[in-house]
C-alpha positions in Angstrom: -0.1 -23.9 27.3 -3.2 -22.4 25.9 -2.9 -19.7 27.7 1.0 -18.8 26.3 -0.2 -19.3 23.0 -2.5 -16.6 23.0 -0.2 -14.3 25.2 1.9 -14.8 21.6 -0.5 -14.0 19.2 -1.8 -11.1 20.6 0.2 -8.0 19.2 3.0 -6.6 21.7 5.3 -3.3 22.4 7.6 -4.3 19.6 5.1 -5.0 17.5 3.5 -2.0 17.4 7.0 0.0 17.4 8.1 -1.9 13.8 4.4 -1.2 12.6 5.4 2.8 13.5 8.7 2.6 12.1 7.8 0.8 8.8 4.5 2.8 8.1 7.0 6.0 8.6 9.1 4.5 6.0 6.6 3.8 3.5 4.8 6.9 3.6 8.1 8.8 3.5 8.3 6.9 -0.1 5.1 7.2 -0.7 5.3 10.9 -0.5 8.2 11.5 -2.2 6.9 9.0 -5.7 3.6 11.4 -5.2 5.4 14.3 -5.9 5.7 13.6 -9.6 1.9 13.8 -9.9 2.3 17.5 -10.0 3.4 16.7 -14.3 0.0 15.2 -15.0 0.9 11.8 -16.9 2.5 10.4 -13.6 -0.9 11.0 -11.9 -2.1 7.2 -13.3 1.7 5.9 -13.1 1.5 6.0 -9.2 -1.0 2.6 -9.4 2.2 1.5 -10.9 5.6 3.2 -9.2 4.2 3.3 -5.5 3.7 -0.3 -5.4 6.7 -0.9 -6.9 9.0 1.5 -5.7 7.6 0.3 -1.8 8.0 -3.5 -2.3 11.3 -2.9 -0.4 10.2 -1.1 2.3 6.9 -3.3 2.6 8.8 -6.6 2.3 11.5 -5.4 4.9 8.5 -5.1 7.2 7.0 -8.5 6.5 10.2 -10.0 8.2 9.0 -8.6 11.2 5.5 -9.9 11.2 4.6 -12.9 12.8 1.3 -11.5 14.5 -2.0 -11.4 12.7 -3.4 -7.8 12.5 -0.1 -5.9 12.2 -0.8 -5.8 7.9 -4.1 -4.7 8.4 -3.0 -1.9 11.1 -0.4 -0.6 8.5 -3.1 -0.1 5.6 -5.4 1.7 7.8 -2.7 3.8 9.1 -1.6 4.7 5.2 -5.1 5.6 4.7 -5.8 7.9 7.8 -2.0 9.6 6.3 -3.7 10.0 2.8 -6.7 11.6 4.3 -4.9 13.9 6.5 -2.7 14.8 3.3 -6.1 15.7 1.5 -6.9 12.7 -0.5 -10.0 11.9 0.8 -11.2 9.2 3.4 -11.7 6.5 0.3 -8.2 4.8 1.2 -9.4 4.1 4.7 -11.9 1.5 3.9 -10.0 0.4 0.4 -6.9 -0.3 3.2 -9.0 -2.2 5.4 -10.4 -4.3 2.7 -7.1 -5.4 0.6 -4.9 -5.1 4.0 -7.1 -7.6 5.5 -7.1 -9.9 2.0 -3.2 -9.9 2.3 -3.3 -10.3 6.2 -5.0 -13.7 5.7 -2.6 -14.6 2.8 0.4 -14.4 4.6 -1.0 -15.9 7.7 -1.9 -19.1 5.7 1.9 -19.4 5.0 2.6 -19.5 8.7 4.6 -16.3 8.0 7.2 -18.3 6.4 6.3 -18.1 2.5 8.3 -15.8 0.2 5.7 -17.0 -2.1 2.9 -15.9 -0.2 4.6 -12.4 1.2 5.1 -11.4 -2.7 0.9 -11.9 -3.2 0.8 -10.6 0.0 2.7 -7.1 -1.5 0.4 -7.3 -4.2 -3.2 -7.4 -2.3 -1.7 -4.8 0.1 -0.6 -2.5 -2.6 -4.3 -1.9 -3.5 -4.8 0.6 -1.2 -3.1 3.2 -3.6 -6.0 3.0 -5.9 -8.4 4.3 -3.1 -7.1 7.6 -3.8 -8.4 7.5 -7.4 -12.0 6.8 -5.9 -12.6 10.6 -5.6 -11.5 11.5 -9.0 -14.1 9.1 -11.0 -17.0 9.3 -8.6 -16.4 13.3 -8.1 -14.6 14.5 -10.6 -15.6 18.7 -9.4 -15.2 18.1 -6.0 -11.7 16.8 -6.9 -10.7 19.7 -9.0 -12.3 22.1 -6.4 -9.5 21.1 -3.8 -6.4 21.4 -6.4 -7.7 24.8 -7.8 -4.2 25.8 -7.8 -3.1 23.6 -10.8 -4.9 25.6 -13.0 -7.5 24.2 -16.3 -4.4 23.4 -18.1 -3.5 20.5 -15.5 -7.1 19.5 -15.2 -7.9 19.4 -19.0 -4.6 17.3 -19.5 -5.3 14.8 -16.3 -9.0 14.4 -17.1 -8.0 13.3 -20.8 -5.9 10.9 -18.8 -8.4 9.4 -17.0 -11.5 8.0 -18.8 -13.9 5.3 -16.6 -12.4 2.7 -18.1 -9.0 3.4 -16.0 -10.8 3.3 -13.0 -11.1 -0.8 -12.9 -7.1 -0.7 -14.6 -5.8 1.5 -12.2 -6.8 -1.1 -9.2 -5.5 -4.1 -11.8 -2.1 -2.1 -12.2 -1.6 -1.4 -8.6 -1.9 -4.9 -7.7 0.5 -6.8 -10.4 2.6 -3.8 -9.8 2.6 -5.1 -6.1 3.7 -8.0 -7.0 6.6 -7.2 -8.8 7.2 -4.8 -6.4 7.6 -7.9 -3.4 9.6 -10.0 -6.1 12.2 -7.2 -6.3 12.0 -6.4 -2.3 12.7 -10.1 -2.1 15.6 -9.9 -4.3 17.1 -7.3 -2.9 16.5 -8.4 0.8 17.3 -12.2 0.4 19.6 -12.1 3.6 16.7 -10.5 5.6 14.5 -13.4 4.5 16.9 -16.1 5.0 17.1 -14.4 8.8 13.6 -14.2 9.2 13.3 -18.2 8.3 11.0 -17.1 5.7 11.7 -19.2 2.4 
């Protein structure tokens, strides 16, 4: 009996195929909200639309987890994509951390709290903010790798982004998470009702 049990909590095929499919997803949303950081203003308003604007996505996914470690996978994944799309490595260990945080939230719901999965949204949706690390802590080394935006763009973001935003920015992108999972759970009620999540 033991021996089942942990045959079922360790992570299968499947569960590694829906962690594919539904980072895919997400970054495919990801990438397309991050192309309005090219008009400066929306640079800080991606703490707020990413999280948001992926509830969905992210809540559809959390009716396919019923394994610990497949939340946690995701967030590192999202930030091994940011640093291969030149972000920096800062949403690596900024994943692990709040991807692990919401990993244990939803676990001590059983899986089955729509509660828990919207809190859940919001501590995973911190990861975002790791790719504002490089921007506070090396502000030339950040313009030095977007030299194409010109002065202009960097005068304007910079004006947009005293220290004080830095602690904001992570506040943002986590009650933005939230309403984020409380709209992916409106608009995926059937999926949750499926999933025996209530």
């Amino acid at each position: 009996m033991n021996t089942i049990r942990k045959e079922n909590s360790k992570l299968q095929g499947k569960d590694l195929v829906h962690i594919g499919i539904f980072t895919a997803i997400y970054f495919v949303v990801v990438f397309a909200v991050a192309m309005l950081g090219y008009i400066p203003i929306f640079i800080p308003l991606l703490c707020v639309l990413v999280p948001i604007i992926g509830g969905i996505p992210f809540m559809l996914f959390l009716t396919k987890v019923k394994k610990f470690g497949m939340i946690m996978i995701m967030s590192i994944i999202m930030g091994i994509l940011m640093l291969l799309t030149g972000m920096g490595y800062h949403c690596i260990y900024v994943g692990a951390i709040s991807g692990l945080i919401a990993e244990v939230i939803y676990k001590s719901g059983n899986y089955r709290s729509s509660s828990k999965a919207i809190m859940t949204c919001g501590f995973f949706s911190i990861w975002v903010w790791g790719n504002f690390i490089p921007f506070f802590i090396d502000i030339e080394g950040y313009f030095a790798t977007r030299k194409e935006f010109g002065q202009e763009y960097a005068d304007a973001l910079t004006s947009l982004m005293p220290i004080w935003m830095m602690p904001t920015l992570i506040i943002a992108a986590f009650v933005s998470g939230l309403v984020g999972g409380y709209l992916g759970k409106m608009a995926l009620k059937k999926h949750f009702k499926k999933a025996g999540i209530a």
